[in-house]
C-alpha positions in Angstrom: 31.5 -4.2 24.0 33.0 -6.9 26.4 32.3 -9.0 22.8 34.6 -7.2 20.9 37.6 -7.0 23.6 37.7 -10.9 23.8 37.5 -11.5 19.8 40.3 -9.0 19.3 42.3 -11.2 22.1 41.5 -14.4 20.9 41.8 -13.4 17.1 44.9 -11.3 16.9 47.7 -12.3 15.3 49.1 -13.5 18.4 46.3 -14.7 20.5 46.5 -13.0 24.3 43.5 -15.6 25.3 41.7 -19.0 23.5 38.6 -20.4 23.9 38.7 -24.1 25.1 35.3 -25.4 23.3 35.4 -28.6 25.6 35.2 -26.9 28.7 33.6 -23.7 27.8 36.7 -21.7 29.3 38.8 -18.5 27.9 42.6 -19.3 28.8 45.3 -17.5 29.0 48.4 -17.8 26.1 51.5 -17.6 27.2 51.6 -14.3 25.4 48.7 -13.0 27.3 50.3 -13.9 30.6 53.7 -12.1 29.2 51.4 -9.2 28.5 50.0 -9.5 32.6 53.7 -9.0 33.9 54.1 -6.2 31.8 56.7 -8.6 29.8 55.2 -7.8 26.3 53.2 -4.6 25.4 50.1 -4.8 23.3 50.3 -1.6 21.2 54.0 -2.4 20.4 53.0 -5.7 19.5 50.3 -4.5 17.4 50.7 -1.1 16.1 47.2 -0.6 14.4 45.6 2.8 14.2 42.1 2.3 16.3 39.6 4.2 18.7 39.6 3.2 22.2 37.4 5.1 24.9 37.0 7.9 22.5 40.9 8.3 21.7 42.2 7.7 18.6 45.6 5.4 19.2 48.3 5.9 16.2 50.0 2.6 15.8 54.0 3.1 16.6 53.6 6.7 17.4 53.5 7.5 21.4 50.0 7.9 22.8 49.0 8.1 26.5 49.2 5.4 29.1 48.4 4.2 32.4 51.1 4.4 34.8 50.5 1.7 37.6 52.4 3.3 40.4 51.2 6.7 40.1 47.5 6.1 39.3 47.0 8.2 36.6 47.8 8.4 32.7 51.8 8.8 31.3 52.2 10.1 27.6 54.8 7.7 26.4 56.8 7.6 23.8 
């Protein structure tokens, strides 16, 4: 599983992380640090339909969310 989380990082078409071959390290792109301080948004960035956790998240449609200050899921729109 942890697998498929970094290849959809590194491969999407705006990398959030890269590999650095030479010393055997993920990074951090400056899009994935954008996407740390809540800057950028990685569903708005990449609307594709996909299951995640056993929900089914609709690219560009709202879909539920968690809220950091609360503690607990949001549905946003």
């Amino acid at each position: 599983m942890l697998d498929v989380i970094i290849d959809n990082l590194c491969l999407a078409p705006e990398p959030a992380i890269y590999f650095d071959s030479a010393s055997s390290t993920l990074m951090l792109t400056q899009f994935g640090r954008e996407l740390l301080a809540n800057k950028r948004d990685w569903i708005e960035s990449f609307p594709l339909d996909r299951w995640l956790g056993g929900v089914l998240i609709m690219g560009g449609q709202a879909c539920w969310r968690w809220h950091q200050q609360r503690r607990n899921l949001i549905f946003s729109d």
